[in-house]
N, C-alpha and C positions, 0 to 999 in steps of 0.2 A: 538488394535492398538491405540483407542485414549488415551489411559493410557501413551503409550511411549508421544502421543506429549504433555499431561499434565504433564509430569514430566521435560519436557522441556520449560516451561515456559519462566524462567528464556532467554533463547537463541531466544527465538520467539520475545517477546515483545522487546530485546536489538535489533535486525536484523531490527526489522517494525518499531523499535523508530529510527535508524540509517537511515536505508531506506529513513523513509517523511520527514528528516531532510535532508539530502542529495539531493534530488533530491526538496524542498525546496528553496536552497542556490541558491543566487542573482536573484532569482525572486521577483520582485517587488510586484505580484498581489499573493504572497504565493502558489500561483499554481505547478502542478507537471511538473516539467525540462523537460520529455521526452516525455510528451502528446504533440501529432502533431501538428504545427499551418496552416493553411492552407496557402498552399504556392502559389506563383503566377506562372501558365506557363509561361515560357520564349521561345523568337525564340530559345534557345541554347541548349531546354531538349535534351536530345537522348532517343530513346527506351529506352533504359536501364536507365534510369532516371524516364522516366514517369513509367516503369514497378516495380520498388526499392521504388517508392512513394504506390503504389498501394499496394506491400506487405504489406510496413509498415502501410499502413490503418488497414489493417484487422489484424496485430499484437497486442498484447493486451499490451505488454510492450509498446508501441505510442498512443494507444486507449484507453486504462482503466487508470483512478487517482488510484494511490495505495492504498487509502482509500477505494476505491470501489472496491477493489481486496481483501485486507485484514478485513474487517468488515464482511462480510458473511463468512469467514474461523473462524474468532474466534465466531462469529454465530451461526455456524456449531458444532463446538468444545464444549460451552458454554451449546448446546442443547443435545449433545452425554453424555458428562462430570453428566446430571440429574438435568441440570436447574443452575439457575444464583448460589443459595444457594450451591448447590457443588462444583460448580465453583470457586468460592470464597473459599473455601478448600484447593482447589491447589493454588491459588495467596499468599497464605503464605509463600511460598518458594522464589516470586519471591520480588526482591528488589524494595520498597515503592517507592522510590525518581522516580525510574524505571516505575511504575506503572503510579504516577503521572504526569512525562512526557509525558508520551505514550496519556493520556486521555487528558491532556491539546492539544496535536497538532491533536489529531481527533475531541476536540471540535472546536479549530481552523479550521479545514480542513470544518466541516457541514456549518461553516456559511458562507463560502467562497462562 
């Protein structure tokens, strides 16, 4: 199984470079768009307000930064694949410029 997702490189790293660019865009503090801010209750919640808040906590698309979503998958991948050295086998296929993006905004992203 992890052969098919190393053959697909190319479309992972394009999706995850897309992705924390995306969800990136017109945030001032480079943080991720759809992680929760904590909001203030208002006299105006309804049940169904406080209850749509409460899902969304425990949702991981509002709770996890996509960096800390996607760095243990390619972790994961990296470790199945027989280490960084093999790994690196398969990133030939995938496009350098592509490459380079992707590690510039996760370096961006750790020192945030």
């Amino acid at each position: 199984m992890h052969e098919l997702a190393l053959g697909k490189l190319q479309d992972y790293f394009s999706m995850w470079t897309k992705l924390m660019t995306d969800l990136q865009e017109g945030m001032a503090d480079g943080s991720d768009a759809l992680l929760r801010r904590d909001w203030e209750d208002t006299e105006y919640d309804t049940p169904k307000t406080v209850r749509a808040r409460q899902m969304q906590d425990q949702d991981p698309v509002y709770s996890v930064h996509i960096l800390d979503f996607v760095a243990p998958r390619l972790q994961g991948l990296v470790a199945r694949a027989g280490g960084e050295a093999a790994f690196e086998q398969w990133t030939v296929n995938v496009d350098k410029d592509l490459l380079m993006e992707f590690q510039a905004l996760a370096r961006r992203e750790r020192r945030q």
